[in-house]
C-alpha positions as CSV (number, residue, x, y, z in Angstrom):
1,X,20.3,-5.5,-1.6
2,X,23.3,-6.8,0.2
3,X,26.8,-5.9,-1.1
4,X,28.9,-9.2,-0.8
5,X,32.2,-8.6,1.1
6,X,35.4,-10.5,0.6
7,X,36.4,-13.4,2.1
8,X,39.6,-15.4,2.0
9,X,38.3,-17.8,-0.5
10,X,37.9,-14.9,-2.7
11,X,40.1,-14.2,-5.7
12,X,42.7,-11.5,-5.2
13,X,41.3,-9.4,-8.4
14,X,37.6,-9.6,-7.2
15,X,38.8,-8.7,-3.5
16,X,40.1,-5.3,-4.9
17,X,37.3,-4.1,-6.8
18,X,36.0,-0.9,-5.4
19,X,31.9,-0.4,-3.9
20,X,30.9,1.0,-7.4
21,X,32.3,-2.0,-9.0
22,X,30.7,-4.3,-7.3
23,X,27.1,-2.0,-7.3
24,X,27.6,-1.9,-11.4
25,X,28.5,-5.8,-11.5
26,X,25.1,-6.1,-9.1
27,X,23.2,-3.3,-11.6
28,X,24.5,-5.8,-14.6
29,X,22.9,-8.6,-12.9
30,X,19.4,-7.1,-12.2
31,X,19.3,-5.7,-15.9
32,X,20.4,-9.4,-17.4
33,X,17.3,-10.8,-15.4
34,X,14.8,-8.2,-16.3
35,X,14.4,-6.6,-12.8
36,X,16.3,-3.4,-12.9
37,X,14.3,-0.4,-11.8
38,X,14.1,3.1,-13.5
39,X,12.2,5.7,-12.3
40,X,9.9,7.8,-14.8
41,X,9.6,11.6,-14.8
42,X,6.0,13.1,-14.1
43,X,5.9,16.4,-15.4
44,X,2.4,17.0,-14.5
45,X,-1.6,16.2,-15.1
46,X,-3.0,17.4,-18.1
47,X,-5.0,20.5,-17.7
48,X,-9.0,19.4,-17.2
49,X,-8.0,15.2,-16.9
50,X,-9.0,14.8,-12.9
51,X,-5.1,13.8,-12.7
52,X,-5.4,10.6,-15.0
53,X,-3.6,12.3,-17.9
54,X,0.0,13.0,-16.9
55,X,2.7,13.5,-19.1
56,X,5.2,11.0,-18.2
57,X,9.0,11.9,-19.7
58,X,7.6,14.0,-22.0
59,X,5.2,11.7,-23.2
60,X,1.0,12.1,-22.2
61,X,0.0,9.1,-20.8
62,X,-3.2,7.7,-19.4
63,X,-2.6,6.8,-16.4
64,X,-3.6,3.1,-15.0
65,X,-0.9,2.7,-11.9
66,X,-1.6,5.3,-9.8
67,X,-3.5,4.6,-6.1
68,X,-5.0,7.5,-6.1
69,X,-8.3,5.4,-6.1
70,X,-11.4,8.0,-5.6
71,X,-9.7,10.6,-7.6
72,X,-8.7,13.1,-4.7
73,X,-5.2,14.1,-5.1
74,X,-6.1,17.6,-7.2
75,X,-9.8,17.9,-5.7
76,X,-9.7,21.7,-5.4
77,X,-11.3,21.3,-1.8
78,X,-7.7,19.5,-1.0
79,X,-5.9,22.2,-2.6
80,X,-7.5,24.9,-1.3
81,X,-7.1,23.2,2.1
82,X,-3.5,22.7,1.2
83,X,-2.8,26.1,0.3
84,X,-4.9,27.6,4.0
85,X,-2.6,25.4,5.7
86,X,0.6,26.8,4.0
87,X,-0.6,30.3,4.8
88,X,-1.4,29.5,8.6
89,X,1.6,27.2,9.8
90,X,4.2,27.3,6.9
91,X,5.6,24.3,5.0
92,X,7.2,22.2,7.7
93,X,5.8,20.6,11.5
94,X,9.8,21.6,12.5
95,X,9.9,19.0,14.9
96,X,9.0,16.0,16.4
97,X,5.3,15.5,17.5
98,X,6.2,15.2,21.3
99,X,8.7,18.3,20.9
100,X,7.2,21.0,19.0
101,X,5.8,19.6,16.2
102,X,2.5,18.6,17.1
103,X,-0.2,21.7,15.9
104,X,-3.8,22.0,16.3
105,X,-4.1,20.9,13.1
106,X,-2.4,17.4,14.0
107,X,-4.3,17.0,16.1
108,X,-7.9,17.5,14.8
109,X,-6.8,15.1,11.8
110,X,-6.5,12.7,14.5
111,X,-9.7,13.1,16.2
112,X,-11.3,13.1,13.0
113,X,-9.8,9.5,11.6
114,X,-10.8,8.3,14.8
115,X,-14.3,9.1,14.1
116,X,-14.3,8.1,10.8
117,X,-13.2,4.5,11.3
118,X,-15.3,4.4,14.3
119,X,-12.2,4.1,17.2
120,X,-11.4,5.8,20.6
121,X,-8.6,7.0,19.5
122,X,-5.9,7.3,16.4
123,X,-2.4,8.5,15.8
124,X,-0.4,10.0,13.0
125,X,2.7,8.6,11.3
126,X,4.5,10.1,8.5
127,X,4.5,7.1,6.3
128,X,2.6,3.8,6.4
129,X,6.1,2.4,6.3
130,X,7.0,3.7,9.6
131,X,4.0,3.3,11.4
132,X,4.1,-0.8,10.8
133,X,7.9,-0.4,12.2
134,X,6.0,1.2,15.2
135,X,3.4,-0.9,15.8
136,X,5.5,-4.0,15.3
137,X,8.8,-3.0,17.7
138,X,6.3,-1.3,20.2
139,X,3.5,-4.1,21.0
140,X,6.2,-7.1,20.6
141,X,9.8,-8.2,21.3
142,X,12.5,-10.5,22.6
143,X,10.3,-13.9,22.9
144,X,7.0,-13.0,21.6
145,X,5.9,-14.4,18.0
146,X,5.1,-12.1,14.9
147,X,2.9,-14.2,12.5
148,X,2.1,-12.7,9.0
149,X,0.7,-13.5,5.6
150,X,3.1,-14.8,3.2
151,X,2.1,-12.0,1.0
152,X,2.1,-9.5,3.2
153,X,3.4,-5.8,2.1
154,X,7.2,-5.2,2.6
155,X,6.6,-2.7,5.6
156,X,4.8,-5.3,7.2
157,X,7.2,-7.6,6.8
158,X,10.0,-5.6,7.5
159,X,8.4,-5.0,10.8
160,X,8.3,-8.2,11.3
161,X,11.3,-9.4,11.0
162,X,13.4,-5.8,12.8
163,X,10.3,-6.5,15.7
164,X,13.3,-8.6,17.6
165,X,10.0,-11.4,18.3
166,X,10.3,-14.8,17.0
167,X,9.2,-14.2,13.4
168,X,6.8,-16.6,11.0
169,X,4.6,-17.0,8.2
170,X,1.6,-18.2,7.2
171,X,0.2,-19.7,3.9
172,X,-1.3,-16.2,1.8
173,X,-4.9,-15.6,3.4
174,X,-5.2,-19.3,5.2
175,X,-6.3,-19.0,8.8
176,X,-6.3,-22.6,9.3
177,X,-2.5,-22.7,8.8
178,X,-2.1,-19.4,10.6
179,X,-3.6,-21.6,13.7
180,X,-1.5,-24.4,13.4
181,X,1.5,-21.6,13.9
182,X,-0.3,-20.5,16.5
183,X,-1.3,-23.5,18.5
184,X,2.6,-24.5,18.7
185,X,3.9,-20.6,20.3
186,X,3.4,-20.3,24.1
187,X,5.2,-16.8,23.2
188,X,3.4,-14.2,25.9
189,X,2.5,-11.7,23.5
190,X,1.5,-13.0,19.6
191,X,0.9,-10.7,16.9
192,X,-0.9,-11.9,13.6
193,X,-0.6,-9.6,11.1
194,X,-2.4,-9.4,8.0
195,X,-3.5,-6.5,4.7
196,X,-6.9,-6.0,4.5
197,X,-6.6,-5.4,0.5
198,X,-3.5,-7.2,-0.6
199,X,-1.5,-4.4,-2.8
200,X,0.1,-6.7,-5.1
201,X,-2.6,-9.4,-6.3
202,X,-6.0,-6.8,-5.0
203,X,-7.9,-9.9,-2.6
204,X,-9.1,-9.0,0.3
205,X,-7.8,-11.0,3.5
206,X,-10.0,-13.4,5.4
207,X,-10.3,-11.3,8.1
208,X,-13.5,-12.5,10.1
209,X,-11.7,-15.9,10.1
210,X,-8.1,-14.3,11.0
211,X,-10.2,-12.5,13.9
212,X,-11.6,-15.9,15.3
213,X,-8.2,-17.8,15.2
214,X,-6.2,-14.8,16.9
215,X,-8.5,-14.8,19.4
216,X,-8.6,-18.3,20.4
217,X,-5.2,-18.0,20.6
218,X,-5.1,-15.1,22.8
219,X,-2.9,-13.2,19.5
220,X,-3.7,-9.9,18.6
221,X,-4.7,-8.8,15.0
222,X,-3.6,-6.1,13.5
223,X,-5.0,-5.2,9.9
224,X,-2.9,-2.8,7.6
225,X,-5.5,-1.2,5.2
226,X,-3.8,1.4,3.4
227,X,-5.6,-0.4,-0.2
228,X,-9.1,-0.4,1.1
229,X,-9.6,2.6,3.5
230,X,-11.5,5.2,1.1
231,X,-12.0,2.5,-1.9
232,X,-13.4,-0.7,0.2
233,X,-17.2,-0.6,2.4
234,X,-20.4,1.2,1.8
235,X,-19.2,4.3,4.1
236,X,-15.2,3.5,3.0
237,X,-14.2,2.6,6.0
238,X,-12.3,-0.1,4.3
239,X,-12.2,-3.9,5.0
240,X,-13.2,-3.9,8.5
241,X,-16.2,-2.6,7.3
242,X,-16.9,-4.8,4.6
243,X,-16.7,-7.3,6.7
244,X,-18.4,-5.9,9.8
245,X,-15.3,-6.0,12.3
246,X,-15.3,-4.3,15.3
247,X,-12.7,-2.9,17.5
248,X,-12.8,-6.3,19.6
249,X,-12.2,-8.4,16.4
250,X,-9.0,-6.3,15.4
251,X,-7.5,-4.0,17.7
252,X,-4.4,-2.5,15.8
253,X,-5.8,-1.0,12.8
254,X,-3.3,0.7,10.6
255,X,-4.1,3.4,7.3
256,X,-2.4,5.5,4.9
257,X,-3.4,9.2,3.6
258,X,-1.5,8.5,0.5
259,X,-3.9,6.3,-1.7
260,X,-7.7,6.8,-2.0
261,X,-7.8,10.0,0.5
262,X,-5.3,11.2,-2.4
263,X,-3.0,13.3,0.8
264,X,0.1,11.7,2.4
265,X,0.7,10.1,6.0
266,X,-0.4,7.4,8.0
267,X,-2.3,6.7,11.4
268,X,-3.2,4.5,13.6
269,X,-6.3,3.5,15.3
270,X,-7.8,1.7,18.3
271,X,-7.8,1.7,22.3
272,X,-6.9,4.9,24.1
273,X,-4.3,2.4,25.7
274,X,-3.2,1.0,22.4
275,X,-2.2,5.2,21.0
276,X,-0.8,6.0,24.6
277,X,1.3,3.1,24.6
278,X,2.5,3.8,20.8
279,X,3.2,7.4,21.7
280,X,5.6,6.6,24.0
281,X,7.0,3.5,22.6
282,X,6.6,3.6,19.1
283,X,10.4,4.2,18.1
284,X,9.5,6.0,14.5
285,X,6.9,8.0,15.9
286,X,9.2,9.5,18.9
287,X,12.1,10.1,16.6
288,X,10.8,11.5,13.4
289,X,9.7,15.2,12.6
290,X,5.4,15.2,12.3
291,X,3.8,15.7,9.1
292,X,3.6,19.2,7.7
293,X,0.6,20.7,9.1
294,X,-0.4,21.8,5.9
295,X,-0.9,18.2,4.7
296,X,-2.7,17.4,7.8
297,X,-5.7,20.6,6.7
298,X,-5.6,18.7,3.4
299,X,-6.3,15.4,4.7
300,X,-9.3,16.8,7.0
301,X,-10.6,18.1,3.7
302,X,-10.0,14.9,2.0
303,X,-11.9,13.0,5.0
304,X,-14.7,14.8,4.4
305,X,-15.2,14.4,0.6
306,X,-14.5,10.9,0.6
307,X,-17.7,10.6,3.3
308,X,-19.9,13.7,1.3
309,X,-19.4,12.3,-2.3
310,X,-20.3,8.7,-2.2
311,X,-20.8,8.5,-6.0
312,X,-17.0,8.2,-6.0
313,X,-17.1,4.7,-4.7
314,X,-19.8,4.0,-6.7
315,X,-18.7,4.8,-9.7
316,X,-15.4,2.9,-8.7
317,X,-17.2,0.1,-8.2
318,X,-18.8,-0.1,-11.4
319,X,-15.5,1.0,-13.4
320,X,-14.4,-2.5,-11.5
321,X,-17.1,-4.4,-12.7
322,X,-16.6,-3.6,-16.4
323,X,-13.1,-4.4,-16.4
324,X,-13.3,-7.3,-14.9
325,X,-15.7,-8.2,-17.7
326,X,-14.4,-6.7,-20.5
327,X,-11.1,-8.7,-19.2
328,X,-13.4,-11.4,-19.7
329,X,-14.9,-11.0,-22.7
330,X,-11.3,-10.5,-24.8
331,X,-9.8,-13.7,-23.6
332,X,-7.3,-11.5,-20.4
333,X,-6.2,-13.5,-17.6
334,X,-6.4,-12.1,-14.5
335,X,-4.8,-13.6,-11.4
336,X,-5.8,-17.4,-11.1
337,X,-8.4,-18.0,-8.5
338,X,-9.0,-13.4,-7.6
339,X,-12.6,-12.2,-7.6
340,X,-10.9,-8.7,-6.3
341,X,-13.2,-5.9,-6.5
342,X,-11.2,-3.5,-4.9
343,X,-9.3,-1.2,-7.3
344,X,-6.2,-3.5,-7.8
345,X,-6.8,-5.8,-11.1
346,X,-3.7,-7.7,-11.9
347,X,-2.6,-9.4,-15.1
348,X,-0.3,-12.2,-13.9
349,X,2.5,-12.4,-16.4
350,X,4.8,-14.7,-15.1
351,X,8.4,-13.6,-16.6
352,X,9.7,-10.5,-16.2
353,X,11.2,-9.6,-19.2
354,X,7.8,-10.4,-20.6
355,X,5.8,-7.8,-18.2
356,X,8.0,-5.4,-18.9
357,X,7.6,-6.0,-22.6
358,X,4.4,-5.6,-22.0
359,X,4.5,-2.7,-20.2
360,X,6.5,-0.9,-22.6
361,X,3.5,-1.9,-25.5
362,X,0.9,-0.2,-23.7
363,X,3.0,3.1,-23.1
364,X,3.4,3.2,-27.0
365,X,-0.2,3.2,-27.1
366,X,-0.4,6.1,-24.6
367,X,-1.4,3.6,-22.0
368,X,0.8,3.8,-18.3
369,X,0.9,0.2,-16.4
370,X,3.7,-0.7,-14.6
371,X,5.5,-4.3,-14.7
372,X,5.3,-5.5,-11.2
373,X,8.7,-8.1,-10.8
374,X,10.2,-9.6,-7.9
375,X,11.6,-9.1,-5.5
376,X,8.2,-7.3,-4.8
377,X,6.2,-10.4,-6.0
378,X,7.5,-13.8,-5.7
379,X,9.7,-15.7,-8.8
380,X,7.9,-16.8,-11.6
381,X,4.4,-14.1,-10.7
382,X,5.4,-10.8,-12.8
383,X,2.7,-9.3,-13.2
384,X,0.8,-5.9,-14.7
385,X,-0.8,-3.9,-12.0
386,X,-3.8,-2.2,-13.3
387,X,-5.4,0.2,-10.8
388,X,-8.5,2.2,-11.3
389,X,-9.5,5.4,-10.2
390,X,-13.2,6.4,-10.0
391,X,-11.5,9.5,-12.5
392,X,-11.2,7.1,-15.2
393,X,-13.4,7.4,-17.9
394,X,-15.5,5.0,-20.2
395,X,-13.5,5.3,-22.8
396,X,-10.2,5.1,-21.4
397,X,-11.5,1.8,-19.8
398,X,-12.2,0.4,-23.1
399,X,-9.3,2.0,-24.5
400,X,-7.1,0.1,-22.0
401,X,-9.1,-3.4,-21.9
402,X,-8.5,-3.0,-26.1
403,X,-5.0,-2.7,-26.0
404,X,-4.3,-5.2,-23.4
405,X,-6.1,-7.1,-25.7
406,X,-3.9,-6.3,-28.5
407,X,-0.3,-6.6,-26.8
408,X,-1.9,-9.7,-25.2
409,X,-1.9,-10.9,-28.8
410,X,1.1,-10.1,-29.6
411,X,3.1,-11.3,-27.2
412,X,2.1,-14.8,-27.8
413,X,4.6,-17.3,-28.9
């Protein structure tokens, strides 16, 4: 949001309000057009639910919104691992990675992604946020071109545009038009930048198509797959496997700890090269204190279930599959044109006062699905963003398909 600050034209009354007026007058304004935000309490799981029963403001609520895809974040392998790390190196890293920060524990995590997606070499990042600012300020600048998806995450985006490059978009998963961009730059250095599973509408990007183009164009690819690393391939090795890509077809690959490995963090993998040179470029790696090493034992622990208990993504996949067609079945829209099956099932809307409505129906059913509004999605494309975790059972699929169903009903005119 951007505070408006006077200028002469403006009237001498509105030139003297204070910064809370003006943040209340802008509050009004998001509230009269439905997009107001208001964050919800979480009190806890319920006892014996796997995580998907939390009471929610006081109220138990299944929950549908959560990314927490394979049903990891209270595994009692992570706790324990959790809890081992506490007792060995205490709650926080204390420093910077390149100061003090960096323990052994770091450090295995980070041989350990590597191996798992299949790289020479990968790098922690306390947030998935801050490691596509890294990637973006560290491999381009001044003159170069940044290209993304249209639909592209914010922290893509964002590194985009604060990258200092020559920024543009492309038309959402078209790698003809992502060419014709590309064709016209004779930037030295050209990023294309792309989701693997898009977090908003749950498609997967063409990325064996995005691969080709960006290398006849000498661009580099770089792949954020914080959606489909634990949820997305036979191994879960996310989108590049799916689609069979290879180091050589994207270079920069980018994943978060925070979703289907159930932890918190993010990393980096690819060339020896490519971490060395983020290391000691990447701004929001240098000057940000590590990860608690504690988190890093979990998310070893986590790596290793998500690769040991397969029937995690398999029962994913099939809890996909029967919402999809139960969706179907009772007359649900999903989003025009999506075939998704990866975790993300969206409900396009289309007002916002509406979604939240919406919204609002299924909590009084004991249902939690959160009305997805712009600025996050683009005017007119509010949406509900149902998410499914391999936790979920049966019967609170059906219960959910049912009363979508019924607040589908009833919000017809």
């Amino acid at each position: 949001m951007t505070i408006p600050k006077p200028n002469p034209g403006t009237p001498r009354a509105e030139r003297s309000m204070t910064l809370d007026d003006r943040l209340r007058a802008d509050l009004a304004a998001l509230e009269g057009a439905g997009l107001r935000r208001a964050r919800r309490i979480v009190e806890g799981p319920t006892a014996g639910s796997n995580g998907v029963e939390v009471v929610v403001d006081g109220r138990q609520l299944v929950n549908f919104c959560s990314n927490d895809y394979l049903g990891l974040a209270g595994h009692p392998e992570l706790r324990a691992a959790l809890i081992r790390g506490a007792e060995l190196w205490g709650v926080g890293a204390g420093a910077a990675h390149l100061v003090s920060g960096h323990s052994r524990a770091h450090h295995a995590l980070e041989e350990e992604l590597a191996a798992f997606v299949g790289r020479p070499a990968a790098l922690l990042f306390s947030t998935g946020y801050m490691a596509n600012l890294g990637i973006a300020s560290a491999l381009a600048g001044r003159g170069d071109l940044v290209l993304e998806d249209r639909l592209n995450h914010a922290s893509l985006l964002d590194a985009g545009l604060l990258a200092g490059a020559r920024f543009a978009r492309y038309a959402h998963a078209d790698a003809v038009d992502a060419a014709r961009v590309l064709a016209r730059s004779d930037a030295p250095t050209k990023l294309v930048l792309s989701d693997g599973v898009f977090s908003m509408d749950g498609d997967l990007a063409p990325l064996p198509e995005l691969s080709v183009t960006a290398r006849a164009h000498g661009a580099t690819l770089v792949v954020d797959d914080a959606h489909g690393l634990g949820a997305v391939g036979a191994g879960g090795r996310g989108t590049l496997e799916h689609h069979g890509l290879t180091l050589d077809d994207v270079p920069v690959l980018m994943g978060t700890l925070g979703k289907a490995f159930g932890c918190f963090g993010a990393f980096v993998a690819g060339s020896e090269a490519l971490v060395e040179h983020l290391l000691n470029r990447a701004r929001t790696y240098l000057y940000t204190t590590a990860l608690p090493p504690a988190l890093a034992e979990a998310a070893r622990a986590a790596l290793k279930v998500a690769a040991r208990e397969a029937w995690r993504r398999e029962r994913l996949a099939v809890l996909i599959a029967r919402f999809r067609a139960g969706a179907a079945e009772r007359g649900i829209a999903l989003m025009p044109g999506s075939s998704s099956q990866a975790p993300i099932q969206p409900i396009l809307v289309g007002d916002a006062a509406r979604a939240v409505a919406w919204s609002d129906a299924l909590r009084e059913r004991g249902l939690w699905v959160v009305a997805i509004r712009p600025p996050t999605v683009p005017d007119g494309s509010a949406r509900l963003r149902v998410t499914l975790s391999a936790a979920h059972s049966d019967a609170q699929l059906e219960r959910l398909l049912d009363a979508l169903h019924e607040t589908n009903l009833e919000a017809r005119p």
